[in-house]
VOKEDREN-30023 format. One record per residue (C-alpha): x negated, y, z. Coordinates in nm, 3 decimals, decimal comma. Layout:
<sites>
<site x="X" y="Y" z="Z"/>
...
</sites>
This chain:
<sites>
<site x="4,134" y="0,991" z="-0,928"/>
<site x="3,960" y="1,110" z="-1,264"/>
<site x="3,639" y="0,965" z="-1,306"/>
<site x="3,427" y="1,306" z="-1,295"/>
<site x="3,531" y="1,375" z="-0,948"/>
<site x="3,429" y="1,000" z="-0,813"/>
<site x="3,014" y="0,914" z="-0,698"/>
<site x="2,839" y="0,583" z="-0,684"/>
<site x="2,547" y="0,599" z="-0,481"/>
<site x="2,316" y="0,336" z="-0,641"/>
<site x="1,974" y="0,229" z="-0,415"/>
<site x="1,772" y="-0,041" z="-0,539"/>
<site x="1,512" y="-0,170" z="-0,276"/>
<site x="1,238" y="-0,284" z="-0,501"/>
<site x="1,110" y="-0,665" z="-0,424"/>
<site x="1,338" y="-0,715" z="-0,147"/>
<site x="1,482" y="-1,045" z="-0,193"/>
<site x="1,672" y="-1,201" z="0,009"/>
<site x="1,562" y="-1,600" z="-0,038"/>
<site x="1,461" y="-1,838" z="-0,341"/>
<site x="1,697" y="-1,833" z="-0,607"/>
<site x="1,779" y="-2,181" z="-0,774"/>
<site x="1,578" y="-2,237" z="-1,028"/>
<site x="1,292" y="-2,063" z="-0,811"/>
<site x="1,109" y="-2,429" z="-0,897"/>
<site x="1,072" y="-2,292" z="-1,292"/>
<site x="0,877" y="-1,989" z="-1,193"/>
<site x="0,582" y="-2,196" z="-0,876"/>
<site x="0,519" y="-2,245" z="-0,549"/>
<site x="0,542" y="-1,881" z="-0,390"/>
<site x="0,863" y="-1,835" z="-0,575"/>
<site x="1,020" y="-2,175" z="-0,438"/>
<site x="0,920" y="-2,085" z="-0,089"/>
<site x="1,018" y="-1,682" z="-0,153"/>
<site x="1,232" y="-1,500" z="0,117"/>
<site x="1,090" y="-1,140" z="0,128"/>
<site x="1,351" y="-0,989" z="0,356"/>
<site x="1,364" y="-1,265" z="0,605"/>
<site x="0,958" y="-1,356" z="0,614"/>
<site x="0,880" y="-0,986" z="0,639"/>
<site x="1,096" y="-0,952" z="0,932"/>
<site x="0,997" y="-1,262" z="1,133"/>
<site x="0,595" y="-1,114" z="1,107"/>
<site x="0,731" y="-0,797" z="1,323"/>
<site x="0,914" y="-1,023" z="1,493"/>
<site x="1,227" y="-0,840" z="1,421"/>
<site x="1,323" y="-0,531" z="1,240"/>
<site x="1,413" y="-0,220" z="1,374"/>
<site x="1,708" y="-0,175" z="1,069"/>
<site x="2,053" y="-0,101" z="1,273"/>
<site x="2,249" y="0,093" z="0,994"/>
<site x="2,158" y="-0,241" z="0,752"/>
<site x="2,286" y="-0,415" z="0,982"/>
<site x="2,563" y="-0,204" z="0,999"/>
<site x="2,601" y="-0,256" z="0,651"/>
<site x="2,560" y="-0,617" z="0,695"/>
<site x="2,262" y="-0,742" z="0,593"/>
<site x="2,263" y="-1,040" z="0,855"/>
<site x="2,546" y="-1,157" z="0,697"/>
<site x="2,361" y="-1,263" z="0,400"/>
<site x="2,085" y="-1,386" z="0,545"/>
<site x="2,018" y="-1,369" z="0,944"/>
<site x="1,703" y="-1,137" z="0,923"/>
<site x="1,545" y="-1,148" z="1,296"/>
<site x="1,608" y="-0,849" z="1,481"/>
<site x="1,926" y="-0,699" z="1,268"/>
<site x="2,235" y="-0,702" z="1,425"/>
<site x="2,564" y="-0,751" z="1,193"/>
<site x="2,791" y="-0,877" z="1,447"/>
<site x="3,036" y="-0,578" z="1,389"/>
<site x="2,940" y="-0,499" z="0,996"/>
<site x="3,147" y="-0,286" z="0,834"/>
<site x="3,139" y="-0,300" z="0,438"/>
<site x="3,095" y="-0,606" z="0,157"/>
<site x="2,763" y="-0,815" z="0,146"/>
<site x="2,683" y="-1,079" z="-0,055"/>
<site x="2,429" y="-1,158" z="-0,308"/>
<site x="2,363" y="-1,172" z="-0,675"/>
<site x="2,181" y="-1,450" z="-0,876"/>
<site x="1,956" y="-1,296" z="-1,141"/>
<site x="2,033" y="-1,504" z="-1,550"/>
<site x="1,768" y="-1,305" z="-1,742"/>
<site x="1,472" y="-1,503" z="-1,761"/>
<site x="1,191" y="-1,359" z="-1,599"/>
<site x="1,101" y="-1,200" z="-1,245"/>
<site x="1,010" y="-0,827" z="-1,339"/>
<site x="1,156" y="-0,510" z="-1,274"/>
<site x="1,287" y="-0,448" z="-1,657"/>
<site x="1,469" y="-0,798" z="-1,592"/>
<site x="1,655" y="-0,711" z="-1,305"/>
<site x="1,776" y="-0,320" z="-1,400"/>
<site x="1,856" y="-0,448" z="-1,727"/>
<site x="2,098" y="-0,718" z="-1,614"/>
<site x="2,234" y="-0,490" z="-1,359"/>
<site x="2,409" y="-0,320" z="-1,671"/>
<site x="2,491" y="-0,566" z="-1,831"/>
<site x="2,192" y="-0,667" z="-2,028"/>
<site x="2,103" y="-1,048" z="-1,977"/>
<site x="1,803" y="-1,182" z="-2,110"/>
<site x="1,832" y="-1,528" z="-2,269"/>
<site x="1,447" y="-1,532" z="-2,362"/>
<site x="1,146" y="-1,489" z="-2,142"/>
<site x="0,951" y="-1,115" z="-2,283"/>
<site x="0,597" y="-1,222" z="-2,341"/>
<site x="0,302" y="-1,270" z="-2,104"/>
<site x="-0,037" y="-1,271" z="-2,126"/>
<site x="-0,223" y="-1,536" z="-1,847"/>
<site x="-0,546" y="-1,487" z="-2,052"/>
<site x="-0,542" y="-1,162" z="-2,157"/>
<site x="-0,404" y="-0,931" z="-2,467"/>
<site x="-0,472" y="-1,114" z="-2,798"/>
<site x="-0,745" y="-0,929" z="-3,089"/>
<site x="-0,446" y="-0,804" z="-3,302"/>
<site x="-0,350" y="-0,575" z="-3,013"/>
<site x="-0,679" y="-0,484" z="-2,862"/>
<site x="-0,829" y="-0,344" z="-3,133"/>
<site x="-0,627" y="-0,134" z="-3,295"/>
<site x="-0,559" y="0,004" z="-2,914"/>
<site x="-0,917" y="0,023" z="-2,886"/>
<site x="-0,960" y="0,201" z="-3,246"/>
<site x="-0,663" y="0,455" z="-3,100"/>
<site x="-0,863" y="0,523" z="-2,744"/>
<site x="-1,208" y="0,555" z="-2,964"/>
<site x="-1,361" y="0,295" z="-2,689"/>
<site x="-1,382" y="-0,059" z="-2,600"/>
<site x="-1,152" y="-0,140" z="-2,302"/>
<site x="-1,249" y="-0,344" z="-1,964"/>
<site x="-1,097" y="-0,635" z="-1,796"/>
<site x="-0,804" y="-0,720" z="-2,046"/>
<site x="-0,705" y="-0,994" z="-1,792"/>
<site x="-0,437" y="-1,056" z="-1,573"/>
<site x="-0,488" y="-0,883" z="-1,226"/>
<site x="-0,399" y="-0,688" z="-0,895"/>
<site x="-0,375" y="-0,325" z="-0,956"/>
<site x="-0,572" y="-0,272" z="-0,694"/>
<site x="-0,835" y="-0,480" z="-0,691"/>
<site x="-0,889" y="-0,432" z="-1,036"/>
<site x="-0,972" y="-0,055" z="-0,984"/>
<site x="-1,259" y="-0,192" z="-0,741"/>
<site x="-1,410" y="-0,423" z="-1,021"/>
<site x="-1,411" y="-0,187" z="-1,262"/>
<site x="-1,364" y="0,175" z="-1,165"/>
<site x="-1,735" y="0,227" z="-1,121"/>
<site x="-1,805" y="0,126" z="-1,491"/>
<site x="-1,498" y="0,330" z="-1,557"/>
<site x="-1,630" y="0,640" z="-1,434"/>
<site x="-2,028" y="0,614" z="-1,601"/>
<site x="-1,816" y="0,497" z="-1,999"/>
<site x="-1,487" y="0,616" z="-1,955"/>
<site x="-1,359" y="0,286" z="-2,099"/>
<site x="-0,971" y="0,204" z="-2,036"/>
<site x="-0,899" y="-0,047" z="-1,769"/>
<site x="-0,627" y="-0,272" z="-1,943"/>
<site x="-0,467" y="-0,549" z="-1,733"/>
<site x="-0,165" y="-0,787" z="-1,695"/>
<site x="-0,013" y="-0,965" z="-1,451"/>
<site x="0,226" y="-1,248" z="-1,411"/>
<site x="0,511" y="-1,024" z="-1,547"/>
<site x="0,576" y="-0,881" z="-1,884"/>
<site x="0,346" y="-0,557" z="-1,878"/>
<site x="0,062" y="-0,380" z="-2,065"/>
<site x="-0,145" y="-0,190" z="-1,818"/>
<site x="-0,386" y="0,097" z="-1,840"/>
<site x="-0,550" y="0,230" z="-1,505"/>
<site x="-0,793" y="0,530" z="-1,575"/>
<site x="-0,932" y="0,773" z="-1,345"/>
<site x="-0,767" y="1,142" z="-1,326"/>
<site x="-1,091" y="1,281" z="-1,325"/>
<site x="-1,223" y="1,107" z="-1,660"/>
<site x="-0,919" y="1,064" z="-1,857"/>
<site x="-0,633" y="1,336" z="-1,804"/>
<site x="-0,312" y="1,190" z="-1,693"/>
<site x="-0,103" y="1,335" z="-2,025"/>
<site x="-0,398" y="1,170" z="-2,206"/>
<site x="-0,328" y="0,832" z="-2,040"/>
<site x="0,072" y="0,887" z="-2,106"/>
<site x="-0,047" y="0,943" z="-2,483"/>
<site x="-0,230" y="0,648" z="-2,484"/>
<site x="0,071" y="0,395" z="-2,293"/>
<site x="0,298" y="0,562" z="-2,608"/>
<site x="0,044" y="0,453" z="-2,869"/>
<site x="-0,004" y="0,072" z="-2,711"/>
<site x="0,419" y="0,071" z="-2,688"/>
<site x="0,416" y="0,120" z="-3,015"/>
<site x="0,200" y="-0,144" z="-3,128"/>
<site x="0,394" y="-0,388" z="-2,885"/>
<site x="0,670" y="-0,539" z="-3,075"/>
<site x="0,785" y="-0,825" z="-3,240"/>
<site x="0,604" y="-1,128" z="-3,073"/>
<site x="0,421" y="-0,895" z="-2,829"/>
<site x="0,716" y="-0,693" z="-2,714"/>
<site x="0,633" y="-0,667" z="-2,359"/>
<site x="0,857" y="-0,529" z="-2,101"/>
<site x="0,674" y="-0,250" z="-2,009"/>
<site x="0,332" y="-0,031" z="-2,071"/>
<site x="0,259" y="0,089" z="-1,731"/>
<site x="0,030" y="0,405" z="-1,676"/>
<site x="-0,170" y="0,382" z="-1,405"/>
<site x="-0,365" y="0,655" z="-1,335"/>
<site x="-0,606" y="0,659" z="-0,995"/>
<site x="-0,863" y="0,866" z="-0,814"/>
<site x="-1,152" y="0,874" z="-0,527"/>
<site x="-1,481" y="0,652" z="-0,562"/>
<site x="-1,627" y="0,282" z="-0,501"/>
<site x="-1,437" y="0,183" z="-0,219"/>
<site x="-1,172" y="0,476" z="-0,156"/>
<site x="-1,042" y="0,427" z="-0,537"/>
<site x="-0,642" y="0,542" z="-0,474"/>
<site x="-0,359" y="0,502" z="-0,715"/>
<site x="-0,154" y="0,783" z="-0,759"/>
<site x="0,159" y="0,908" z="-0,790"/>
<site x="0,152" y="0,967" z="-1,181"/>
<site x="0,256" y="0,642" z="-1,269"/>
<site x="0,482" y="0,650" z="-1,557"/>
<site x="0,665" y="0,295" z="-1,775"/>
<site x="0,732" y="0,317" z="-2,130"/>
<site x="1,014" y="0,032" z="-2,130"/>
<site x="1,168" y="-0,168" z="-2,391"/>
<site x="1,548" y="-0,060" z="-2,444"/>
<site x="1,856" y="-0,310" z="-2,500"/>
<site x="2,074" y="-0,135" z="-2,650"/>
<site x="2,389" y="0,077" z="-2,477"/>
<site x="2,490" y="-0,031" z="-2,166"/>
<site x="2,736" y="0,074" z="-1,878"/>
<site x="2,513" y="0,396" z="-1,843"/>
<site x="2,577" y="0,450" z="-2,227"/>
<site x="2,938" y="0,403" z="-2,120"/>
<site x="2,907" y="0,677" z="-1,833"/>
<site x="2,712" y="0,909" z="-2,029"/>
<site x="3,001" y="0,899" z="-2,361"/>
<site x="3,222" y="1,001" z="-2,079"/>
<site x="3,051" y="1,290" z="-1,966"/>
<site x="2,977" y="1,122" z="-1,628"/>
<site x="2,639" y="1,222" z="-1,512"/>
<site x="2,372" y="1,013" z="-1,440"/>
<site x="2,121" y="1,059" z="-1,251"/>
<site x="1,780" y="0,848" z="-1,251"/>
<site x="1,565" y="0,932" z="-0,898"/>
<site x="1,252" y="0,769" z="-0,903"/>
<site x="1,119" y="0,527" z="-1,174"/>
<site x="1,506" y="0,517" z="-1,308"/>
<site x="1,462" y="0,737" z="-1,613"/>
<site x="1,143" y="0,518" z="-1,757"/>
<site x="1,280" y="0,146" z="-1,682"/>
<site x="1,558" y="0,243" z="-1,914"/>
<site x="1,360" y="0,477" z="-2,185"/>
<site x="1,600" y="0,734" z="-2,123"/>
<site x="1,917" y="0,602" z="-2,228"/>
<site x="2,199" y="0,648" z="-2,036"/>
<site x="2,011" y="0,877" z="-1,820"/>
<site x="2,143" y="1,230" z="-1,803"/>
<site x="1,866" y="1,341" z="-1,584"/>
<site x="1,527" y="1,197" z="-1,442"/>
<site x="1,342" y="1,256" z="-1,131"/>
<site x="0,984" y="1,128" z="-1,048"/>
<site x="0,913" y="1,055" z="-0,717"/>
<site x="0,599" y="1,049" z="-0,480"/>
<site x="0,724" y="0,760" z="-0,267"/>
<site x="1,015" y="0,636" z="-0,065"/>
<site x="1,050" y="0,923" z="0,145"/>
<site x="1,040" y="1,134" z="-0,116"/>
<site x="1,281" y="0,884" z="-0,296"/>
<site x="1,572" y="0,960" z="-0,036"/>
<site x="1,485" y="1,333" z="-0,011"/>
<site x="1,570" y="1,348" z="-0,346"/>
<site x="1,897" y="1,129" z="-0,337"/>
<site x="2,050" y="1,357" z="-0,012"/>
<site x="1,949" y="1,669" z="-0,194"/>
<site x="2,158" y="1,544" z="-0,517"/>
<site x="2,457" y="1,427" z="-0,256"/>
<site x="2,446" y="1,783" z="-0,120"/>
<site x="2,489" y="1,962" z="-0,423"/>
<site x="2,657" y="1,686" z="-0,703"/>
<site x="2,993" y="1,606" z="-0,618"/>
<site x="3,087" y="1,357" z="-0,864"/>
<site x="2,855" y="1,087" z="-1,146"/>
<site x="2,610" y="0,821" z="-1,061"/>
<site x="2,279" y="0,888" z="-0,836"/>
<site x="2,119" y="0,608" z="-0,911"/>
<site x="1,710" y="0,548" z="-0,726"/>
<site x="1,423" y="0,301" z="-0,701"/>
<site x="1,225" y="0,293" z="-0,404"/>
<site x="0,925" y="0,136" z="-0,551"/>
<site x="0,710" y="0,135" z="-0,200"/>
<site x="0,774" y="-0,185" z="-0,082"/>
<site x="0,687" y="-0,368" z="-0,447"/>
<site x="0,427" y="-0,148" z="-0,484"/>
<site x="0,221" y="-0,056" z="-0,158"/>
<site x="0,311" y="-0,392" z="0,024"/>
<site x="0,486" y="-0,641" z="-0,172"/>
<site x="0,189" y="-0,683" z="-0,397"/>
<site x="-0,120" y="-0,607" z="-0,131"/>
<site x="0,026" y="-0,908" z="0,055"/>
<site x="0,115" y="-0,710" z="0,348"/>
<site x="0,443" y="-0,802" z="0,529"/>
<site x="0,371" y="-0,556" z="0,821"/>
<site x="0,331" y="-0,221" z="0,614"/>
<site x="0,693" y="-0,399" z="0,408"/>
<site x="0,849" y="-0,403" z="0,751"/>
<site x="0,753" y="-0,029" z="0,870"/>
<site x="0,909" y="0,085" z="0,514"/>
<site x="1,229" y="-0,105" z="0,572"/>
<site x="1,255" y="0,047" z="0,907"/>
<site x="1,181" y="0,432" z="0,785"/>
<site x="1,413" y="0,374" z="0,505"/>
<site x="1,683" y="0,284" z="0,728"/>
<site x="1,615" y="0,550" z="0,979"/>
<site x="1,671" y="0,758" z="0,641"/>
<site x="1,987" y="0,524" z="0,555"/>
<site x="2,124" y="0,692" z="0,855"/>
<site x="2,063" y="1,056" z="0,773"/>
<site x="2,266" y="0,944" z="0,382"/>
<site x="2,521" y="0,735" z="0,595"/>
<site x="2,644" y="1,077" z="0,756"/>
<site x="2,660" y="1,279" z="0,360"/>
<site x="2,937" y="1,020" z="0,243"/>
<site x="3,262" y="1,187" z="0,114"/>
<site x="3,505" y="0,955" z="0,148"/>
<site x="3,591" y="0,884" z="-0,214"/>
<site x="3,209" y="0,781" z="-0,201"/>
<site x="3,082" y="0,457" z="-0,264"/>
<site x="2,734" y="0,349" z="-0,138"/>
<site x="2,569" y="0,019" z="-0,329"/>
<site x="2,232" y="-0,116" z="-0,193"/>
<site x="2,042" y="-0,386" z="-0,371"/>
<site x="1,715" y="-0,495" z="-0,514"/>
<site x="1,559" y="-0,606" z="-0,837"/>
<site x="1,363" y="-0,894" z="-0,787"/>
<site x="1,177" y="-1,064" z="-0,449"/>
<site x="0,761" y="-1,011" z="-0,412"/>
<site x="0,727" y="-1,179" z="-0,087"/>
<site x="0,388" y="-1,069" z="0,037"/>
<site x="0,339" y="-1,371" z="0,316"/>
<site x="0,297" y="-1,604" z="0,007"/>
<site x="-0,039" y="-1,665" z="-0,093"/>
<site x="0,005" y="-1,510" z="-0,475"/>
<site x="0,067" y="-1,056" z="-0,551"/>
<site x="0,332" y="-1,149" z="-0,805"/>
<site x="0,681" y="-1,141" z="-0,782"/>
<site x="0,951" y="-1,377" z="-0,640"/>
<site x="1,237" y="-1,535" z="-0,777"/>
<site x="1,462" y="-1,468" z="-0,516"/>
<site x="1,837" y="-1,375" z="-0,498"/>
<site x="1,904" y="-1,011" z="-0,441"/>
<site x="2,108" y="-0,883" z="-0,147"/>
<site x="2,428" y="-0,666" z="-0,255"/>
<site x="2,564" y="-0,378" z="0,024"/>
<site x="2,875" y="-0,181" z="-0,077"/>
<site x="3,054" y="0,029" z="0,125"/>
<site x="3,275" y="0,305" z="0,134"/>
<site x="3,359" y="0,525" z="0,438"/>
<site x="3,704" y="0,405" z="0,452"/>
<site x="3,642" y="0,069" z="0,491"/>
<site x="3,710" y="-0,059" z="0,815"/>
<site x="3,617" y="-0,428" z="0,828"/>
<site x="3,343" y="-0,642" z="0,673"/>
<site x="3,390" y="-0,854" z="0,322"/>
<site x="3,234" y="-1,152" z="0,212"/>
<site x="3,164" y="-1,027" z="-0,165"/>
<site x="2,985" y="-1,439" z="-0,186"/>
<site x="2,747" y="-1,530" z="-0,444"/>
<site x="2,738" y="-1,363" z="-0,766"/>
<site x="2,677" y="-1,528" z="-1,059"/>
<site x="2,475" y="-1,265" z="-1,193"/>
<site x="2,335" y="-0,879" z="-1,155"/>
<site x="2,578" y="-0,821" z="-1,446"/>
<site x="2,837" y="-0,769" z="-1,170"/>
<site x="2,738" y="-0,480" z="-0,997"/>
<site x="2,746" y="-0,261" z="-1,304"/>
<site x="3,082" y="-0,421" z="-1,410"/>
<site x="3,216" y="-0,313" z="-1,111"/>
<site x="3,035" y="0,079" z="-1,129"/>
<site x="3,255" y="0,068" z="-1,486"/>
<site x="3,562" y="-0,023" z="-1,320"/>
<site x="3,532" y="0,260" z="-1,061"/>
<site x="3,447" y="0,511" z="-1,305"/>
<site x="3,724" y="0,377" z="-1,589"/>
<site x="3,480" y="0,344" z="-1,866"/>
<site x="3,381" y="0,023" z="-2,089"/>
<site x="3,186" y="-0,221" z="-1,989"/>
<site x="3,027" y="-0,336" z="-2,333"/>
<site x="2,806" y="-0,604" z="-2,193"/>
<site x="2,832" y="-0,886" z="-1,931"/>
<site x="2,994" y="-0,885" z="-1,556"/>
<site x="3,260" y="-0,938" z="-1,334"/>
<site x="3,377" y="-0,625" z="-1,111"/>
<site x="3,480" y="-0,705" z="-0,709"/>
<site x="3,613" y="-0,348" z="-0,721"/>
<site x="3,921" y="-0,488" z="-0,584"/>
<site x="3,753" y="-0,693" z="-0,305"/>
<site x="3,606" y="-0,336" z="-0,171"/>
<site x="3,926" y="-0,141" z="-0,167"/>
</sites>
């Protein structure tokens, strides 16, 4: 079959790992003792997930309450190389890009030679410059935000230059201007990951982020989706897709609200694309629960995304293949908000599969887009080993 008449249907489950990964030990405590999927699910005391199970996610890993005795489909899981934990990390490698190096962090904040030349840019001194929860930063310093209209600029354990400002004090194209100017300060030494815009609203109390969010990423060169795009095979980015790659490879991005929104998206694309690669991040569970430490909210999200796995399970053309993974672990019954090392759980399947397959360990992310390349007959300039042939 030509390769513009075939569809990959990429879904990456941001944070949900599936157990510490082996050299979990480099990276602390939460990470060594990391298993998002299966700690989340043993609060609830079992998730409601049957088409995951379907898929077989309890094959992996038995996850209380999901029921894979008759999976249909290849499971395994992937080992993440790159060094590092974040979400630039884990998309990158899933192309092909491995990361040899740790990007840099910042545990005590950004250094003079890039906070004040930022500051010069924004015309006004910036607050907190430390690492910190999204959200609780916005309660320390949102009020002082409001009266100066200073920039709230934070870190956190991962590679990222943050700016939270208030939608009411600091439009949000103004805030996108000023994550462009700070990305392009941030090279050489200081080449973070990401600059992540994160714009907020309400008062002392009831401060909300929004929607707006928006990461101006580091890019690694071309990369299976370079490989796609050269062949004229679309690719579509749905959700925070388009910015973790800067654009390239991306044929067309789509910002979404949240999860739901997420999957709209995706089954709107299924009903009216017939071929390319629709490729989405559903950032909820990292974002809303992963890092606010809440494993009950991560569990109710699993369970509405699988009631919407359902609804996609019933658009699959047979030629179809589905892929469901995840970038990186951020178990939220550990006592830390960052991120986990954790292996990554890989679902495949295709509706004319008719048994399950042990896809095993894999030795890195690298794999899954070696294999996207194999189905779609284009290079593969990077790293990876397809199963293409273990999934029919």
């Amino acid at each position: 079959m030509d390769a513009k008449q075939k569809r990959w249907i990429w879904i990456v489950l941001d944070s949900c790992g599936i157990g510490a990964a082996p050299d979990a030990h480099a990276y602390g405590e939460d990470d060594v003792n990391s298993n998002t999927f299966k700690h989340v699910a043993a609060v609830v005391h079992g998730l409601d997930a049957p088409n995951l199970g379907r898929l077989g996610l309890s094959r992996i890993d038995q996850i209380d309450g999901v029921d894979s005795s008759h999976a249909i489909g290849g499971y395994g899981k992937m080992q993440e190389q790159s060094s590092g934990k974040d979400t630039t990390n884990g998309h990158w490698e899933f192309v092909g890009v491995i990361l040899d190096k740790p990007m840099p962090t910042y545990p005590h904040g950004f250094p003079k030679e890039i906070i004040e030349p930022f500051e010069a840019h924004v015309g006004k001194p910036v607050l907190a410059n430390k690492p910190a929860s999204g959200t609780v930063v916005i309660e320390e310093y949102g009020d002082e935000h409001l009266r100066t209209g200073r920039p709230i600029v934070y870190t956190s354990a991962d590679s990222v230059f943050q700016i939270a400002a208030h939608e009411d004090v600091v439009p949000v194209e103004t805030l996108y201007e000023w994550c462009e100017y700070a990305r392009s300060i941030l090279t050489g030494e200081h080449a973070v990951g990401r600059v992540i815009a994160r714009p907020f609203t309400g008062s002392k109390g009831h401060f909300e982020r929004t929607d707006r969010r928006r990461d101006f990423s580091l890019t690694f060169g071309d990369t299976v989706l370079n490989s796609l795009q050269d062949s004229d095979v679309d690719v579509i980015g749905i959700g925070k897709i388009g910015d973790i790659y800067g654009g390239s490879g991306i044929t067309e991005a789509v910002h979404t609200h949240d999860n739901t929104d997420g999957m709209n998206v995706l089954m709107k694309y299924m009903d009216s694309t017939d071929s390319g690669l629709l490729y989405a991040n559903l950032v909820d569970f990292d974002s809303k629960y992963g890092h606010r430490n809440d494993p009950v909210g991560f569990a109710r999200a699993i369970e509405t995304f699988d009631a919407q796995l359902g609804e996609l399970l019933g658009k699959l053309k047979d030629t179809d293949v589905l892929c469901i993974t995840a970038d990186h672990g951020c178990d939220p019954t550990t006592p830390g908000t960052d991120h986990t090392r954790e292996f990554v759980p890989l679902l495949i399947y295709r509706p004319t599969m008719t048994q399950a397959v042990d896809l095993g360990t894999r030795g890195t992310f690298a794999d899954l887009g070696a294999t996207v390349a194999d189905y779609f007959h284009v290079r593969n300039p990077r790293a990876g080993e397809s199963f293409l042939n273990q999934i029919g």
